[in-house]
N, C-alpha and C positions, 0 to 999 in steps of 0.2 A: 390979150397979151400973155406970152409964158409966163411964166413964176420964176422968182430967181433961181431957184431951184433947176429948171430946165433949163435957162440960159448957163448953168454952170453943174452940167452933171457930173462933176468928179465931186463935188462938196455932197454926191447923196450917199446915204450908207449902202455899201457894196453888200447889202445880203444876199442879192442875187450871185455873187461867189462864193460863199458859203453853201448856199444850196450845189452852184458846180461842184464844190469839192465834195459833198456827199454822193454826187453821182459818179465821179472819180473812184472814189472808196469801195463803193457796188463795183464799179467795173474792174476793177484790182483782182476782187473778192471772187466775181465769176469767172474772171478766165482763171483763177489759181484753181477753182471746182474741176474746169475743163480742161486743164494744163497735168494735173495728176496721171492721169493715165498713159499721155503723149510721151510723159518722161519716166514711168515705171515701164513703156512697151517692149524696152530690150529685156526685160530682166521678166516681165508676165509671159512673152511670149518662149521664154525657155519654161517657166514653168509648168505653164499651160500646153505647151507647144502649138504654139498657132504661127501660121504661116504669114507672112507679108500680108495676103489676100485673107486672110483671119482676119486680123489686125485692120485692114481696110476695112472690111464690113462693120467690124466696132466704130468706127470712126463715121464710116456712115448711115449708121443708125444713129449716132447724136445729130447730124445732119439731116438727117429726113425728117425727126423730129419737131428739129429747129425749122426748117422751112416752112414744115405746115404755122409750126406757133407762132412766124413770124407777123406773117398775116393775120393769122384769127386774135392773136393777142394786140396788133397793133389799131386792129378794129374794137378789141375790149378796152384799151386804154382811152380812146378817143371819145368812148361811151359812158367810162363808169369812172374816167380821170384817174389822175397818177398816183394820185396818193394811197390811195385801196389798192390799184392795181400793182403797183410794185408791189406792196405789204403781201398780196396773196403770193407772188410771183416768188419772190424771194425765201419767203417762208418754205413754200415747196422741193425750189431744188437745195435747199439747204439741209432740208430733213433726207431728200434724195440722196444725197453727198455722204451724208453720214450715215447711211443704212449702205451704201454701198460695198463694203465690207463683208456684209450678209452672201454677196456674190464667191459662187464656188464652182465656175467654168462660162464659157465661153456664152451658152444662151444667156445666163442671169446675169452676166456683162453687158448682154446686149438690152436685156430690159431695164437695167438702171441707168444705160447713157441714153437709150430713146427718153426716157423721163427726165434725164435731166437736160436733155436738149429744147425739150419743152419748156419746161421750165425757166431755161437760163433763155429762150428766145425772148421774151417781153423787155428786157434789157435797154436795145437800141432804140427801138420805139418808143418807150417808156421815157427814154432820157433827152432823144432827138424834142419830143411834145415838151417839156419841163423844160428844155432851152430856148423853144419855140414862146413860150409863157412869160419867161424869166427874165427874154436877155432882148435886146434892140437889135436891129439887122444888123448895125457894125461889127456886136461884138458876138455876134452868133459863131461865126467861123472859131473863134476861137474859143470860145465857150466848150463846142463840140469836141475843138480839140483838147481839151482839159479831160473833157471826162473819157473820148476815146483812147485818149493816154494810156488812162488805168489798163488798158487791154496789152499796152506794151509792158507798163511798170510792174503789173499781176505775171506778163510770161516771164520778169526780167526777176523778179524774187523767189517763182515757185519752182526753181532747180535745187537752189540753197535750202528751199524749206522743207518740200517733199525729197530730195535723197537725200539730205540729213537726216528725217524719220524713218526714211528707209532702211538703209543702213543701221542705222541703231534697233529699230521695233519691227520692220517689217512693213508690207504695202499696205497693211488695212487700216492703223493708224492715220497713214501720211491721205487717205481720202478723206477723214472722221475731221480734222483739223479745219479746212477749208469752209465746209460746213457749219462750225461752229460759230466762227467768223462772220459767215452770214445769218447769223440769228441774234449777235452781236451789235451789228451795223441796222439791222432791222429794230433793236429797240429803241435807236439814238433817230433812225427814221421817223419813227410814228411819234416821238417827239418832237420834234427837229422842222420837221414839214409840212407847209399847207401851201394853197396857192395863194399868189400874191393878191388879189381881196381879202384874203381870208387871215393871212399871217398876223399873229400877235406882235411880233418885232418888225416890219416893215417900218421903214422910216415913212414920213409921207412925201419927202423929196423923192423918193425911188417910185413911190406908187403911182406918184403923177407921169413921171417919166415913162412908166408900162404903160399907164394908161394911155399918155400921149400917143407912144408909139403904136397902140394899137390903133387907135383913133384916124391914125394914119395911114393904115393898114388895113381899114374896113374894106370888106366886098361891097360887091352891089347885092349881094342878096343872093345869089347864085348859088354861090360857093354853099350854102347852108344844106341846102336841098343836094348835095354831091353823091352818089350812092358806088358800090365799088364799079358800077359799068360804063359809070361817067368821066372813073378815073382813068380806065384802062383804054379809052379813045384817043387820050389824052395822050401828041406828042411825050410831050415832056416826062411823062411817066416811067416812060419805057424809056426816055434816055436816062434816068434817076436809075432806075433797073439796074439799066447794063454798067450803067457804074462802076454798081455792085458786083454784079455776076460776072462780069470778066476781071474782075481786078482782087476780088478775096480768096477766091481757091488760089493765091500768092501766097496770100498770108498764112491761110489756114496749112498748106504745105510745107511754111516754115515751122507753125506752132505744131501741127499736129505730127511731122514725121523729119526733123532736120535730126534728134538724136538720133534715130534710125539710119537717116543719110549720112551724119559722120559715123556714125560704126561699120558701115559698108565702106568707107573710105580710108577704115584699118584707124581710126583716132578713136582711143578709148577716152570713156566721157571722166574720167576724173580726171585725167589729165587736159580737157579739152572743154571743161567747162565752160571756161570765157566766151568758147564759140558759139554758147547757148544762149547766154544771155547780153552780148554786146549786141547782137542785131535786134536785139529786145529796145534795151537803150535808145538804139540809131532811131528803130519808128518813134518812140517816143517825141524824140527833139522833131522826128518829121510831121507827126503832128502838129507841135505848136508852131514850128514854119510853116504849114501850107496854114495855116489859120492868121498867122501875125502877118506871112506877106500879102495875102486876101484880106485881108483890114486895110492894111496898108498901101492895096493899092484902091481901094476904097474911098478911104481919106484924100488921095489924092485927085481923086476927080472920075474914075476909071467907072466906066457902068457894073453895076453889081455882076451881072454874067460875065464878062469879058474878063473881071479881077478874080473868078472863080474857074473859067477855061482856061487862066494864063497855068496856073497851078496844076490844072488837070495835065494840059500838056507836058510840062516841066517832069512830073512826079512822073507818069507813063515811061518817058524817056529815060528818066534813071533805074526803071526798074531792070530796065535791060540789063545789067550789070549783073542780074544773075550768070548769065550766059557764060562768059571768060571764066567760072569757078569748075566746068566740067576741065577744065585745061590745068588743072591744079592740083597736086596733095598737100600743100602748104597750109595748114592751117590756120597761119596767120592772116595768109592771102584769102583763103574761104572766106574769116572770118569779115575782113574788111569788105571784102565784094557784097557778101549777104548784108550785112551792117549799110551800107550805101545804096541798096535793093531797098531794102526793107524802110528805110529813112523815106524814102522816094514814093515807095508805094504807102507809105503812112500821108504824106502831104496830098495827095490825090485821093486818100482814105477821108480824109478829113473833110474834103470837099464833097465825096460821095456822099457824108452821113449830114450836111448843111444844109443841103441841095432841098431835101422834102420842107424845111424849115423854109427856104428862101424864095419857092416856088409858090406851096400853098398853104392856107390860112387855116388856124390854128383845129379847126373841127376837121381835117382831113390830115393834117401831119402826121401822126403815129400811124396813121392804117397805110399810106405812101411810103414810107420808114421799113413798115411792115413787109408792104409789097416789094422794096427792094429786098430786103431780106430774103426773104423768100427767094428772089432771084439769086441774090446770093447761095444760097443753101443748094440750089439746084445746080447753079455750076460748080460748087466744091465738090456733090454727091457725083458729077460725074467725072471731076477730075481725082476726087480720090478713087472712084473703081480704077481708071487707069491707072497712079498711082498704084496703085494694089497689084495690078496684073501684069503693066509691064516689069515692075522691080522682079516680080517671082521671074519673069520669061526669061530677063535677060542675067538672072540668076543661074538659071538651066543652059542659057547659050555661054556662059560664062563672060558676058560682057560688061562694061562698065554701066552698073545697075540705072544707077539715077540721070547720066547724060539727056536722053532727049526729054525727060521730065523738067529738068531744070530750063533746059532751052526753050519752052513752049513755057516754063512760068514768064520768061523774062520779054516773051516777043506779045500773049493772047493781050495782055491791058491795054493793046494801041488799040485794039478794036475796042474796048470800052470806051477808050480817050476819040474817036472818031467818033462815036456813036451819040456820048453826053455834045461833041460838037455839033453837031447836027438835028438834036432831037431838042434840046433845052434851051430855049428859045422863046421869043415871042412870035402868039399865034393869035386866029381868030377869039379861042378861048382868054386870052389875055386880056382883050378888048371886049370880051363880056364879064369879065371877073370873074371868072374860076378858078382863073391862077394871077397870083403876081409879077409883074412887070421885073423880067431882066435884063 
């Protein structure tokens, strides 16, 4: 018979949100590391003079970085557990962040955002496993969505924080800040966190509850023995993938070159602020939507997959709304179309990043997490060279620069949202327990 305790899990202590909000705070703290530069590039790139296609190459040297360390770190988390593996991970791009400064052109740009691309990869993985650990299926989606938040709430504060330092001190301050911050949060870390056997503060209401749910959640023995070529057989894998890799070179387009795109569109960025950071916000709240209405439809009876395609679909569909902003110099209008983009593609973001969680069992989630990543990283890597080349070409032909870039962010995530419909499923592998029942 349960414990009173699991017949009434709202009476357990919620430490397991506590821990969410610590991996919130990480995620704030690194994209504000990776945000720095995206929003000093109109003003480096006068200094430095570097071209669009400059600029791109920086961009995707953090990317090629991040790809590789998506994987090899989502294999070191899964090996040597979260709580060392962040402490190293953290510590490094943080010391990176703040040596970055020491950079005095274009190459030694390049080698401190490949480091820190490395660095800041173990991030998703790292926190995808600690929700996979932490949290019970219900509340997984939203779990995810809390802490993939920060990646909205970090782009939606580091306009305000880095050109205010800007402006006053100069660019080499405004990267030394972000940094510091993370060596900050790293000390409240290695205090703050174990896993759930292991915590001092765990109530025992809550540890029964993990426990149950794991209990519940056992393989048949399979899944242990998983090695990475068992994974990549694996439908479902590859539709976790493409998730990723069609649907983040969105994002990354908006974080890593929208100031760029409004100063081509003749909006200087002090007066157009808002436009930076409202579609910050929108992903935000579209986080905890695709997360609350995937619980929700959860709760109500709906199989775990089908309440996680509803959302895929939905979120795909609104992304389109980039499209209608090549039709525009309205600022206001930009702003709300991206803002409604970005909302959209945050709710389908959310389900991307659940997916490894909901699929497979806990000694394979970060390195799957990983492997999306990574796919991620390789579709950003080739739509920022495009990004890069077409902005310069249609610079020279003197056309409207950013047009069919925009158009291809708003249309490539149907074939992500086709491809998770198709792939992530139950299969033979299902029925031998290497993955989970959706």
């Amino acid at each position: 018979m349960r414990s009173q305790t699991l017949q009434n899990p709202g009476k357990t202590h919620a430490l397991r949100w506590w821990i969410g909000a610590m991996l919130f705070a990480s995620t704030v703290i690194n994209y504000m590391d990776r945000q720095t530069l995206s929003l000093l590039a109109p003003y480096l790139k006068i200094t430095y003079h570097w071209t669009n296609s400059d600029y791109a190459d920086l961009v995707i040297a953090f990317r090629v970085a991040y790809a590789i360390g998506q994987t090899l770190c989502g294999r070191w988390m899964d090996r040597i557990g979260t709580r060392l593996g962040i402490t190293f991970a953290v510590l490094f791009y943080s010391i990176v962040s703040i040596l970055t400064p020491l950079a005095n052109g274009f190459f030694s740009f390049m080698g401190f955002r490949l480091m820190l691309g490395f660095g800041e990869s173990a991030n998703w993985p790292a926190a995808t496993k600690v929700v996979s650990e932490w949290f019970p299926a219900k509340e997984r989606a939203l779990a995810t969505a809390f802490f993939d938040s920060g990646s909205s709430i970090g782009g939606a504060i580091s306009p305000f924080l880095v050109l205010w330092i800007y402006f006053r001190w100069g660019w080499r301050p405004a990267f030394i800040v972000p940094g510091v911050l993370g060596l900050i949060w790293l000390l409240v870390w290695r205090k703050c966190y174990f896993s759930p056997e292991q915590h001092p503060h765990i109530s025992t209401g809550e540890l029964e509850m993990l426990r149950f749910e794991n209990r519940s959640e056992e393989s048949t023995g399979e899944a242990s023995k998983v090695r990475w070529r068992d994974l990549l057989r694996l439908p479902q894998t590859w539709g976790i993938v493409a998730a990723r890799a069609f649907t983040d070179p969105v994002w990354y387009f908006v974080t890593d070159w929208f100031p760029v795109y409004l100063v081509a569109k003749g909006i200087d960025l002090r007066s157009g602020l808002i436009a930076i950071w409202v579609p910050f916000l929108a992903a935000d709240l579209g986080n905890f939507t695709g997360g609350a209405v995937s619980g929700y439809l959860i709760r109500r009876g709906w199989p775990l997959g089908r309440a996680r395609k509803a959302v895929v679909v939905a979120g795909s569909v609104g992304t389109m709304l980039l499209i209608p902003t090549v039709f525009t110099q309205s600022l206001w209008l930009i702003t709300l179309l991206f803002a409604l983009a970005t909302f959209s593609y945050a709710c389908f973001s959310t389900i991307a990043n659940v997916l490894p969680s909901d699929v497979y069992y806990s000694n394979a989630v970060a390195t799957v997490s990983g492997l999306s990543g990574t796919g991620s990283g390789i579709g950003t890597i080739i739509a920022m060279k495009a990004v890069g080349y077409l902005s310069d070409a249609r610079i020279a032909n003197k056309g409207h620069v950013f047009d069919p870039i925009v158009i291809a962010s708003g249309i490539i995530p149907t074939i992500g949202m086709l491809l998770v419909l198709l792939l992530v499923r139950n299969t033979r592998a299902t029925r031998e327990g290497l993955v989970r029942t959706v």
